[in-house]
C-alpha positions in Angstrom: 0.0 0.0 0.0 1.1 3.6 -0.5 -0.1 6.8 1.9 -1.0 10.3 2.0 -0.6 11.8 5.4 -3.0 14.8 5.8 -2.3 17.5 8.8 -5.5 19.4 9.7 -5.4 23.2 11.2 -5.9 22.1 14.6 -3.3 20.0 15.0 -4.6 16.5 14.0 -3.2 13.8 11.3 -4.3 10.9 9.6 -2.3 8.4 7.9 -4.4 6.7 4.9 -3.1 3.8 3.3 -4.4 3.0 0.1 -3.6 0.5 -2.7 -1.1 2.0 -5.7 -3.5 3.2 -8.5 -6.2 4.7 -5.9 -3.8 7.3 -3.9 -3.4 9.4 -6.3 -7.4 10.2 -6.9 -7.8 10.8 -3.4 -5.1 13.2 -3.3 -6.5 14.8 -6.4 -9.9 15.2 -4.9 -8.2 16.2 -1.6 -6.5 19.2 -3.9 -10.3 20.2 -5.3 -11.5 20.2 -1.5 -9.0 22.7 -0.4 -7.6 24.8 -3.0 -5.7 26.7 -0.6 -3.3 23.3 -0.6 -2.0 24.4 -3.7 -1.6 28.1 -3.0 -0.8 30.3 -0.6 -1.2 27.8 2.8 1.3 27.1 4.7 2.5 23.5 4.5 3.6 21.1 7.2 7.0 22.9 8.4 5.6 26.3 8.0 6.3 27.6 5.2 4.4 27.5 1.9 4.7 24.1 0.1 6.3 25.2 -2.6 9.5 26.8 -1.0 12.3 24.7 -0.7 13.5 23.8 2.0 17.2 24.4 0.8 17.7 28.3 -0.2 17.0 28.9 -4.1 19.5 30.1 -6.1 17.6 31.9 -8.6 17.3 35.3 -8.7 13.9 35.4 -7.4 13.8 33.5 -4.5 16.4 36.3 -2.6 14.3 38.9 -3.7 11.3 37.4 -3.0 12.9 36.7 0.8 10.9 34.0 1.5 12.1 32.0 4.0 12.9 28.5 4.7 12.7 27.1 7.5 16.4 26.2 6.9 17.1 29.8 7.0 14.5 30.5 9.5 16.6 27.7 12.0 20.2 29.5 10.8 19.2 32.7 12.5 17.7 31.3 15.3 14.1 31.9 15.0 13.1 28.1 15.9 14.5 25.9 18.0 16.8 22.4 17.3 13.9 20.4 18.4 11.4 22.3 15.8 13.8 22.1 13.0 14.5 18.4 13.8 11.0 18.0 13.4 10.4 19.8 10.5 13.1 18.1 8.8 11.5 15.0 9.6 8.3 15.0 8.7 9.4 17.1 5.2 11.2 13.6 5.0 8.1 11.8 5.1 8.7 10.6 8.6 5.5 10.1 11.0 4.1 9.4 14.2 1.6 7.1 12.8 4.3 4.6 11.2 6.4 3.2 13.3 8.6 1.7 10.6 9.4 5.8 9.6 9.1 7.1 12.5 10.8 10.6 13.6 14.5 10.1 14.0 16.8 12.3 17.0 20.5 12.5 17.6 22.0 10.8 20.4 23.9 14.5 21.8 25.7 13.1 24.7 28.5 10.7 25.5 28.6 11.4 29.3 26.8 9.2 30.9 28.4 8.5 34.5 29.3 12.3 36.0 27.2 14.1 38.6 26.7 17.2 36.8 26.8 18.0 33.0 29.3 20.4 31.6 27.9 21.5 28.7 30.5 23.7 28.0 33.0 20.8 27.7 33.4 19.3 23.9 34.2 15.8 26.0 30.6 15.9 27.4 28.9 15.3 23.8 28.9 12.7 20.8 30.7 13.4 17.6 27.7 14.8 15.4 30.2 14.7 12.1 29.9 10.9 12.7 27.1 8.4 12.5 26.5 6.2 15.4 29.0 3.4 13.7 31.8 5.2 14.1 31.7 6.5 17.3 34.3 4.3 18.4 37.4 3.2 16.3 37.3 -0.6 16.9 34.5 -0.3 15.8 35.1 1.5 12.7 37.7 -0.4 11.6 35.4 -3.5 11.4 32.9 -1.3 9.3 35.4 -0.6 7.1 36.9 -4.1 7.1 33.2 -5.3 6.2 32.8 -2.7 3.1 36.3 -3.3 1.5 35.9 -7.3 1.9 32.5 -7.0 0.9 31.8 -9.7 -2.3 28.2 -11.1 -3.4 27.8 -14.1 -5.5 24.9 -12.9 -6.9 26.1 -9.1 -7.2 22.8 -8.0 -6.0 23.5 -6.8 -3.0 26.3 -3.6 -3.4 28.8 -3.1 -0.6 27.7 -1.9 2.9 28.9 -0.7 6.3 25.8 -1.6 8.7 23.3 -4.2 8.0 20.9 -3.1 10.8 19.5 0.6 11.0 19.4 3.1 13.2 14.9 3.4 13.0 13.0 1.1 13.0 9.7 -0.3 14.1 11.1 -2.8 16.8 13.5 0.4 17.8 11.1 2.6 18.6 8.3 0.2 20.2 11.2 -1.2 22.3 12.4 2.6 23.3 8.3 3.1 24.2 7.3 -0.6 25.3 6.7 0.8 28.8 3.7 2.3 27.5 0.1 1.7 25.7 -0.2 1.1 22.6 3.7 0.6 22.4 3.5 -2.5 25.0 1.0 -4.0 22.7 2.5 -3.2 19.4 5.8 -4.6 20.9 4.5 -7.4 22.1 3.2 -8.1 18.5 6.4 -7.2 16.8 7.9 -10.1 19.6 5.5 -12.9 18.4 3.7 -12.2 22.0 6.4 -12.1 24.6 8.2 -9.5 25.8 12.5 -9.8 24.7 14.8 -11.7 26.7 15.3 -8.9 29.8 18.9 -8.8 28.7 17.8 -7.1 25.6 15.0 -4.7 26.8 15.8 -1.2 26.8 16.2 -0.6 30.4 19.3 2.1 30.9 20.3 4.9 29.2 23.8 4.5 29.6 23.8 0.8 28.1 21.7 1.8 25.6 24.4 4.2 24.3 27.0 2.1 25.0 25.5 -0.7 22.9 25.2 1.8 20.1 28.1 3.5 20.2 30.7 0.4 21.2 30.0 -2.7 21.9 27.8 -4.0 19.8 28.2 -4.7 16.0 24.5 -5.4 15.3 23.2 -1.8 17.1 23.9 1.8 15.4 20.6 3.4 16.5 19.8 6.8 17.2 17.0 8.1 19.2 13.6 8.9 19.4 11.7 12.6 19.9 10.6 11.3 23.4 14.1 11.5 25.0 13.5 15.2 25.0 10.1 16.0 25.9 8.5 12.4 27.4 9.2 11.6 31.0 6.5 9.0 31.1 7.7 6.6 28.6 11.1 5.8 31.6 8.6 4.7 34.1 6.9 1.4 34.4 3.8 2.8 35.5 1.5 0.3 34.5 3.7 -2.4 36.7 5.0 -4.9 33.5 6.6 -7.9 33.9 9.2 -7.6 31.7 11.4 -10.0 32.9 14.8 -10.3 35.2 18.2 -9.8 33.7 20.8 -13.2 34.0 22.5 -11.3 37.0 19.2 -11.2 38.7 18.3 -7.4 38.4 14.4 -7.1 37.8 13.6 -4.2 34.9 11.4 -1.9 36.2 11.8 2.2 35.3 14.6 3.1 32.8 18.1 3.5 35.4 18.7 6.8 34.3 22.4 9.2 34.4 23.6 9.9 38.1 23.1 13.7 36.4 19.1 13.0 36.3 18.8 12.8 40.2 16.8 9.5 39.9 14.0 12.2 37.8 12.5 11.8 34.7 11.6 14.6 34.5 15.1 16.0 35.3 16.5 14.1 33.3 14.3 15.4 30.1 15.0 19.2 30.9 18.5 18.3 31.0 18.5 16.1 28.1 16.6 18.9 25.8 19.0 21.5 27.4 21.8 19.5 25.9 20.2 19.4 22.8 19.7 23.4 22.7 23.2 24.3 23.7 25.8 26.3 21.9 27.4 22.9 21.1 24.7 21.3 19.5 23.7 24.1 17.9 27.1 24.3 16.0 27.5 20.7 15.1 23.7 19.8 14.2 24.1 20.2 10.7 27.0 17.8 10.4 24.2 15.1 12.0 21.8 17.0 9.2 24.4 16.1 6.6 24.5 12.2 7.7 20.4 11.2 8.2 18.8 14.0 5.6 21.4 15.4 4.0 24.4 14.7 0.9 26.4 12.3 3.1 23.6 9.8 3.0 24.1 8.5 -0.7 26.6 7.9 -3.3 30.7 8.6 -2.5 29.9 11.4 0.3 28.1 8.1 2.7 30.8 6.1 1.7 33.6 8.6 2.9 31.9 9.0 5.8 31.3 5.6 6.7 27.4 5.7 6.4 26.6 3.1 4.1 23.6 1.0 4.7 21.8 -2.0 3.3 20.6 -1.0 0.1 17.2 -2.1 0.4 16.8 0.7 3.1 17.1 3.5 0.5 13.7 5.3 -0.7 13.5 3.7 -4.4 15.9 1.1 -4.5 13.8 -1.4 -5.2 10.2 -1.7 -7.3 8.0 -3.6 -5.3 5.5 -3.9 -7.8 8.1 -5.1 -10.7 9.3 -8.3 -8.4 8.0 -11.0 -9.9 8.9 -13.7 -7.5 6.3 -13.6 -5.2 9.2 -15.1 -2.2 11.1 -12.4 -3.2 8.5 -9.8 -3.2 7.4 -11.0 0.3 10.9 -11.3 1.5 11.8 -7.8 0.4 8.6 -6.4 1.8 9.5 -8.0 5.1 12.9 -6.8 4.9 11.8 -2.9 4.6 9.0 -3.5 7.6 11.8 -4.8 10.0 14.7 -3.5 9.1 13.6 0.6 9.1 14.3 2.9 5.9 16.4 5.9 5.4 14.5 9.0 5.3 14.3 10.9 2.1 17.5 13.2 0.8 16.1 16.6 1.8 19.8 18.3 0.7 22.3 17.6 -2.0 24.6 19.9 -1.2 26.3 20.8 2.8 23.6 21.5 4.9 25.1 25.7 6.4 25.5 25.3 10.1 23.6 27.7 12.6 24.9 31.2 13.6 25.4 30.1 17.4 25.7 33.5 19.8 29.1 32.1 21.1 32.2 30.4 20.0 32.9 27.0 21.1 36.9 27.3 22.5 35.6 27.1 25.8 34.8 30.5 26.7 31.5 30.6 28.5 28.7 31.6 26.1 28.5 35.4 25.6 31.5 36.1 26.8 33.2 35.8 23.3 30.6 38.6 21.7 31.7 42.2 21.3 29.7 44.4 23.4 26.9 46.1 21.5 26.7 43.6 18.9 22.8 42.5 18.2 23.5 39.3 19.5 24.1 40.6 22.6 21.1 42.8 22.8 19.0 40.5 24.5 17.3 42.6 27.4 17.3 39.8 30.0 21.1 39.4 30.3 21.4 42.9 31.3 18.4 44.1 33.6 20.4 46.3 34.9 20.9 47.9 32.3 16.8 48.6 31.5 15.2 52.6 31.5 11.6 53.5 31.9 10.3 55.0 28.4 10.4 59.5 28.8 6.8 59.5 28.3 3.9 57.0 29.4 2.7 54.0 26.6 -1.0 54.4 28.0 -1.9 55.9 30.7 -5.0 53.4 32.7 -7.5 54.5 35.5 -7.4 51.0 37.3 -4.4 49.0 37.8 -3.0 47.0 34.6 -4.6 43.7 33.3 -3.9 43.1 29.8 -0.4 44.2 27.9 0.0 43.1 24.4 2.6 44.0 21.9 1.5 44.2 18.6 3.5 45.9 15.3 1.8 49.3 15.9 2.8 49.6 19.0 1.7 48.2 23.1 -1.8 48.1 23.7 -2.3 47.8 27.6 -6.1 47.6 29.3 -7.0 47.6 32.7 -7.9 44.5 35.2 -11.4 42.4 34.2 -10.6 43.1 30.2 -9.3 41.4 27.4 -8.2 42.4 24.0 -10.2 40.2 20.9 -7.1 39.4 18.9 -6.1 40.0 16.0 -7.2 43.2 15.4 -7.0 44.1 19.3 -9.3 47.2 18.6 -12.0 45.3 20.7 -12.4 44.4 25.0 -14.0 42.0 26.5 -14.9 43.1 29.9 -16.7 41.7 33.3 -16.6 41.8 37.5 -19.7 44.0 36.8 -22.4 44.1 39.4 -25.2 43.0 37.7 -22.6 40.2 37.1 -22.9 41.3 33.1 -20.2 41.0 30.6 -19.9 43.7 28.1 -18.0 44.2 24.5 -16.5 47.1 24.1 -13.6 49.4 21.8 -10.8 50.0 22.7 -10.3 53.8 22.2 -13.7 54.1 24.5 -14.9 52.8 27.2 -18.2 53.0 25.6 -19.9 49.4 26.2 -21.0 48.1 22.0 -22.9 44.9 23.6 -24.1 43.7 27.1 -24.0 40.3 27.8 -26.4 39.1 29.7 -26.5 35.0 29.5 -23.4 34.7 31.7 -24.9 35.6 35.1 -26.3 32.2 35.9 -22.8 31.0 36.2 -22.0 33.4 38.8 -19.2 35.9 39.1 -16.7 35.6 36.7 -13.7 36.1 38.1 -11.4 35.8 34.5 -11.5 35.2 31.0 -9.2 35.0 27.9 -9.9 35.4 24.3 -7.8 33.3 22.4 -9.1 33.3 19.1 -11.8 36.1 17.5 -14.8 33.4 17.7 -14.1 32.1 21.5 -14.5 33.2 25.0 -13.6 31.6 28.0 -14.2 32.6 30.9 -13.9 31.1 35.1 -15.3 32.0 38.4 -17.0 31.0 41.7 -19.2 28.4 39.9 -15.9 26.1 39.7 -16.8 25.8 36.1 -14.6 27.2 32.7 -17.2 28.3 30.6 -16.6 27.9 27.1 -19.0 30.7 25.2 -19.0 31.6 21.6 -18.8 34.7 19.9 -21.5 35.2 17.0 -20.1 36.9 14.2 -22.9 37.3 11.7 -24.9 40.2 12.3 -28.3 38.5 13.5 -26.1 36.9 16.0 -23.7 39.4 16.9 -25.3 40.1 20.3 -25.6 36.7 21.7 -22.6 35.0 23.6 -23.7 31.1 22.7 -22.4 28.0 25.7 -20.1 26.2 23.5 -19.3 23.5 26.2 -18.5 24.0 30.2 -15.7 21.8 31.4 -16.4 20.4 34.6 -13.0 19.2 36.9 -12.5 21.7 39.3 -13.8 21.9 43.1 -13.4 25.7 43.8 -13.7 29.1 42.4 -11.5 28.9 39.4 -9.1 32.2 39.6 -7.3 32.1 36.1 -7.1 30.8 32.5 -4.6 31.2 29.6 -4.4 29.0 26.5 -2.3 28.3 23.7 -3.1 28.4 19.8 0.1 26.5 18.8 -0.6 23.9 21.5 -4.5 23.8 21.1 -4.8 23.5 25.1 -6.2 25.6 27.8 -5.2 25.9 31.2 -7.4 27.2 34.1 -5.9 27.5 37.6 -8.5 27.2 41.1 -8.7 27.9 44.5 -8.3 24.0 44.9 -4.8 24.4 44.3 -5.1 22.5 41.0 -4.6 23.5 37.4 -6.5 21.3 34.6 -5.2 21.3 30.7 -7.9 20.9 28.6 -7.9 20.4 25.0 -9.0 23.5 23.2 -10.3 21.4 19.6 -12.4 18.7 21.8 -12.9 21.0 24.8 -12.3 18.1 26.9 -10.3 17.1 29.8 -6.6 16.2 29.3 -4.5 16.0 32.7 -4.4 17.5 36.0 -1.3 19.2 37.4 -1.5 18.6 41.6 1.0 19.5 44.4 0.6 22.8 44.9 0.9 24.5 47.8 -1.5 27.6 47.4 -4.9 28.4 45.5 -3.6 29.3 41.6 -3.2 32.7 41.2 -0.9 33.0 37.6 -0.6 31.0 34.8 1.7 31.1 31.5 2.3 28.4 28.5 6.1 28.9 27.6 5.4 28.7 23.5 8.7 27.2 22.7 8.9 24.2 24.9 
């Protein structure tokens, strides 16, 4: 079978597998659904479909300036982890295939200290070099292989590594501490877990085994390691079997510089993959997996050679006439992983990092006043109060928001309506009312009256024109929305009120990017809900006071 993957607005995908001749008519139709595909939308890895994702060299695409999300990672405008993940899913890799799923970098090497230097080159893995030749024992047999290589049949062309470093069994044996990945492991296993010698149950052997010691294992890692603390617990309590020196696998044994914390140990972990060093070394890792050292005499000076029946269009599945064959190769591709498509041809250009890597502490090797060095938070000291007020307010401040015209500030119990911002939403009224208004007057355009019955509000957000949500002594976030035609204009219609909290609720925020919201209570609680489903997601417990302030950190 052969797919389309479609990514909706909100954040959803489907996979749909069809048979050869049929995927192209659904994609067709899928194009006559929504024109905007074709046009001016932006794709996947945000940028319009039609932009490369290596710079143009034509004329026209400099003048044009639109940017790649190559360029956009250069200068720092996303993050390693975004551009990892763009790059893989322009590759065609996917959460809902396990056989090409998302591939990550192993970043460290330093598995047994304390504490992490990230300043120290010692503390990381060579990025220039694929997992194979980490070590050179190793190496040396991987070269040994290739040069000796000879097949009778001279169908199968030289190669350093047999195995991959993606594949189905990989990843379901990185996640087989959690549903569905227990169960889709198990399946993979013929119904048993692994021999416990073999499950994934330290870090540090992990890399070991796939950086060293074993011949068979050049794998990389998975997105999880850097945002996923759950899949390093047992939590469910699986037998997954005692090791031959008697040690029973229970949570992944994690670095002594985790503290015994998954949770540590991911914020350190995606720390590491953040930093300066990283940062300037990425693209040599780019180069390897996506990039012009993956095929022809650039993978085989770099020792990254693989089996060639995981290369995208080495073989034609549907021109094998054996049908052993044809099964065998099928089978081969489902277990062994695949190489994700060749996004580059040419060096991938490295990312302009704020500070050199010859040990100096970061920003210390920047000349004062340079841009890079402009960033306001490194030098509060530093900050003045503006000559003349932005706005001056009557009650104390509630709302700031920085737009391109300028800072837009209102006062407590309003909101701006984005994106315009020329409209407030405004409540803590006494006839428990909540009224539209502009934002040059204070004049009141609509009263609301439907709300009172869910008693005093106490916040509210606007996070898209259409929705309100708003939270108070009822213990209930309300989710109301806006009418925009003009019969409908003055009505505020319930969309949905989420139910989970046992006090007054005292604040709310949400994020577009994330599709969640978060409301904060009096019951020392926050909930997450999902902002598409409006339904419950998880509860954050432990603290140690009623809620009073809540923010959503966009980039992590």
């Amino acid at each position: 079978p052969i797919a389309i993957e479609v990514f909706s607005g909100d954040g959803r995908n489907y996979l749909l597998a069809f048979q050869k001749g049929v995927r192209n008519k659904v994609y067709q139709r899928f194009l006559a659904v929504v024109p905007s595909l074709t046009d001016s939308s932006e794709s996947v890895s945000g940028q319009r479909p039609n932009t490369s994702v290596e710079q143009g060299s034509g004329l026209l695409s400099t003048l044009v300036g639109e940017k790649s999300v190559t360029q956009r990672w250069e200068r720092g405008e996303i993050s390693n982890f975004q551009y990892l993940m763009h790059l893989n899913t322009l590759a065609g890799r996917s959460y809902n295939d396990l056989m090409q799923y998302p591939v990550f970098p192993w970043v460290l090497a330093d598995y047994d200290s304390e504490e992490l230097d990230l300043t120290n080159p010692k503390t990381f893995r060579n990025l220039a070099k694929p997992m194979g030749a980490q070590t050179e024992d190793r190496l040396a047999q991987y070269k040994k292989r290739y040069k000796d290589w000879e097949d009778p049949n001279g169908e199968t062309p030289a190669y350093h590594y047999g195995t991959h470093y993606s594949s189905a069994m990989i990843v379901a044996s990185y996640l087989v501490r959690m549903e569905p990945f227990t169960q889709i492991f198990l399946r993979l296993q013929g119904g048993h877990f692994d021999l416990a010698d073999r499950m994934f149950h330290s870090v540090r052997e992990a890399w070991y085994s796939a950086s060293k010691h074993n011949m068979a294992d050049v794998k990389e890692l998975i997105p999880e390691f850097f945002y996923l603390p759950e899949f390093l617990l047992n939590s469910n309590n699986f037998d997954l079997g005692c090791k031959q020196n008697g040690t029973k696998l229970g949570d992944v044994i994690l670095p002594p510089w985790a503290k015994g914390d998954p949770r540590e140990f991911i914020r350190v972990h995606r720390e590491a993959l953040e930093c300066d060093f990283v940062s300037a070394h990425l693209h040599e890792w780019i180069d390897l997996i996506f990039g012009y050292k993956q095929q022809g005499p650039a993978a085989v000076e770099a020792v990254n050679v693989f089996h060639h029946l995981f290369y995208e269009g080495q073989v034609d599945i549907y021109n094998i006439n054996d049908p052993l064959k044809e099964t065998a190769t099928i089978g081969f591709i489902n277990n062994f992983g695949q190489i994700p498509k060749q996004l580059f041809k040419k060096p991938h250009p490295p990312k302009r990092v704020r500070s050199r890597l010859n040990g100096e502490a970061a920003g210390t090797s920047v000349p004062p006043g340079s841009t890079s060095d402009k960033i306001f938070f490194h030098h509060l000291d530093n900050l003045r109060p503006s000559l003349a007020p932005v706005k001056e307010l009557k009650e104390p401040v509630g709302q700031i928001v920085c737009t391109d015209k300028g800072i837009l500030a209102v006062e407590q119990n309003k909101v701006l309506i984005p994106p315009t911002w020329n409209k407030t939403f405004a409540w803590g009224y006494a006839d428990l009312s909540c009224r539209l208004g502009t934002y040059e007057s204070d004049k009141a355009v609509i009263v609301y009256e439907c709300l009172s019955e869910w008693g005093q509000i106490l916040c509210a957000i606007c996070p898209n024109p259409k929705l309100v949500i708003t939270g108070g002594t009822s213990t209930a976030v309300c989710v109301w929305e806006m009418g925009i035609s003009k019969e409908k204009a003055k009505a505020l219609t319930l969309k949905q009120p989420l139910l989970g909290h046992t006090d007054t609720v005292t604040c709310l925020t949400a994020s577009l990017a994330y599709h969640i919201i978060v409301s904060g209570s009096r019951d020392r609680t926050c909930i997450i809900w999902d902002l598409n489903k409006l339904s419950f997601l998880t509860q954050l417990r432990g603290h140690r006071a009623p809620v009073s302030a809540l923010c959503i950190n966009e980039l992590t």
